[in-house]
N, C-alpha and C positions, 0 to 999 in steps of 0.2 A: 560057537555062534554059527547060524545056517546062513545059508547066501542071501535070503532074505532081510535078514539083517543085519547084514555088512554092505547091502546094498540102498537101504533104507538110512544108514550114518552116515553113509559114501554122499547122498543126496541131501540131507542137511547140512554138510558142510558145504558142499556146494551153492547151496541156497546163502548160507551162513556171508560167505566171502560173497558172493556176487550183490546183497545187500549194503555189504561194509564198500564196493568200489564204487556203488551208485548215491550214494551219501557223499564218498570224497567227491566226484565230480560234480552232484549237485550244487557240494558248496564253491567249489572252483567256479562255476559258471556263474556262480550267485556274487562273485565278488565287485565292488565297486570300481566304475571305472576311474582312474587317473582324473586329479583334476585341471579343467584345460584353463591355460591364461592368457586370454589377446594379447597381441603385438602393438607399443605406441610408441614405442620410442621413434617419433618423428618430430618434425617440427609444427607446432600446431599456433592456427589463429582463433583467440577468444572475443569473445564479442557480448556484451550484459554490463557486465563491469563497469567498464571505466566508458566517456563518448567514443572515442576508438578503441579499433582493436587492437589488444596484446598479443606479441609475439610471442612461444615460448616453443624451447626444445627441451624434450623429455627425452631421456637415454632411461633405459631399462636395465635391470637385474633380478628374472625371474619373476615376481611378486611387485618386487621393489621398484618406485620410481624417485627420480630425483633429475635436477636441469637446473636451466634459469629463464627469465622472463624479461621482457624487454616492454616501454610504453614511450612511444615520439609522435606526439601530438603534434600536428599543424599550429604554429603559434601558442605552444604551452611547454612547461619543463617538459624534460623527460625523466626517465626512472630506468634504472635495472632493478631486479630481485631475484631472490634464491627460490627454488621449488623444490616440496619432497612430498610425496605420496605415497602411495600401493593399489594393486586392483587384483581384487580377486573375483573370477570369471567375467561378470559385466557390470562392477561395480567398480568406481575410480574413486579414491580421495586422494587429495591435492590441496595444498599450504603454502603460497606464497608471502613470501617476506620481503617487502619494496622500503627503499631507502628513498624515503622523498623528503622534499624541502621543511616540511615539518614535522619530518621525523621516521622513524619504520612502521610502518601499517601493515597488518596482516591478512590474508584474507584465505578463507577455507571454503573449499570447493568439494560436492558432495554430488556426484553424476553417473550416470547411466551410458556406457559404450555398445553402439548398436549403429550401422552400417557408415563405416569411417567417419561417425561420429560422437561427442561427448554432449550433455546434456540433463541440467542440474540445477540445484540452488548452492549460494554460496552467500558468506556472513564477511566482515570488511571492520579489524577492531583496530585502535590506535589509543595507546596512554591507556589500554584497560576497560576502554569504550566502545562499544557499537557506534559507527559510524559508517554503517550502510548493510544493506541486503538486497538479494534477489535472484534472478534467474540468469543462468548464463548457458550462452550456447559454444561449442569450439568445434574444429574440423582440421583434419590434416591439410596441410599446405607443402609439405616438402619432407620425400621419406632421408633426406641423406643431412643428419644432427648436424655435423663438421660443418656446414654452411652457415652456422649460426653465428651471429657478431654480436657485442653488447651494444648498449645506446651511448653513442659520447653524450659524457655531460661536460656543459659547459662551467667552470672555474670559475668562481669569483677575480677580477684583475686586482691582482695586491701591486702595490705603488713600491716601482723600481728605487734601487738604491743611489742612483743617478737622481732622480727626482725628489728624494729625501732630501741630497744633498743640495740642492739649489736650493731646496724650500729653508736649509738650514743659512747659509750663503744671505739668502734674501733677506731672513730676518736678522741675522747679524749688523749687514746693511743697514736697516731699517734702525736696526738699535743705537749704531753710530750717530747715525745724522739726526737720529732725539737729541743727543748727548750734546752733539754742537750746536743743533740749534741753541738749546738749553742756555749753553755756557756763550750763544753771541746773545742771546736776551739779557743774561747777567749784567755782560759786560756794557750795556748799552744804560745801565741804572745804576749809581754812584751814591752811596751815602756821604754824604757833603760834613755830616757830623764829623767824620773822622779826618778832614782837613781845617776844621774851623779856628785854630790856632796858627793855620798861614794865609787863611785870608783875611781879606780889610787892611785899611791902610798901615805900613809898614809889616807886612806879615814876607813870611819866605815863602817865595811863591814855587820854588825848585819841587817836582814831582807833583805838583797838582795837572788834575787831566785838563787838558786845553779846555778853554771857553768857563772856567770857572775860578780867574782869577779876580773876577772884577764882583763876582757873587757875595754876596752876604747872607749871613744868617739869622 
């Protein structure tokens, strides 16, 4: 072979690799970036829902959300509930589960996170029913969770066992002095048939009740 071409394959391979290194890096450059996920695990105020607002803290894992929620109305029960979600980039859903006076209600929240705040519609079922919709707004209120406390509910008062017992005492009471009265009304009515062979003239007047010796029948 002349140097001609051994210098003319020398340049095709050359050409050859410097095409295969500009393909691997095109597609290095080409690859998608990581996907990013905002930060909420905070504690946040809801506002749409219910007349005031819910409290809820959301702790985070990656994707994943989950917390609980809290509602202490001025002059109304209150409620806790459980929360669990997810958000992927600026999309949030969120599932509360409230324990209220007539029963667990659910309610699904569907929003948009965009400058420290959330922003959506949300649906509200109980027994398998629609029982509300609409728009809800939220906003961080406190980045530090641990500060979260549930809502005391207040207990039904169940009737002490001191109090049983009087109430048991009382009617006992009660039951006695039926009984005497009872038996002094008896005693105060005499069937006279069953003396009628001692009284009247020469009869044995021995055991008849005073005031009915001189009696006839």
């Amino acid at each position: 072979m002349n140097k001609k071409g051994i210098i003319l394959s020398l340049l095709l391979v050359f050409l050859f690799v410097g095409m295969s290194l500009g393909q691997s890096g095109d597609n290095t450059s080409a690859a998608a970036p990581s996907e990013t996920v905002p930060s909420l695990n905070f504690i946040w105020s809801f506002t749409g829902i219910e007349s005031d607002p819910i409290t809820m803290a959301l702790n985070q894992e990656g994707s994943d959300l989950f917390g609980q929620a809290k509602y202490e109305p001025e002059g109304a029960k209150a409620w806790n509930a459980d929360v669990v979600g997810s958000v992927k980039e600026n999309e949030v859903e969120l599932t509360m589960t409230a324990s209220k006076e007539d029963g667990m209600v659910t309610t699904k929240m569907a929003g948009i996170y965009a400058n420290d705040t959330i922003n959506g519609n949300f649906t509200t079922i109980s027994g398998g029913k629609k029982i509300g919709s609409g728009i809800f707004s939220a906003m961080w209120i406190n980045p530090d969770t641990s500060g979260y406390t549930p809502a005391v509910i207040e207990q039904p008062k169940a009737e002490t066992a001191a109090s049983a017992a009087v109430n048991t005492t009382a009617a006992a009471e009660t039951t006695t002095e039926s009984t005497t009265e009872t038996q002094q009304t008896t005693s105060r009515f005499v069937d006279v048939r069953q003396y009628k062979d001692k009284i009247g003239p020469g009869g044995d007047l021995s055991g008849i009740p005073p005031g009915m010796g001189g009696a006839g029948l």
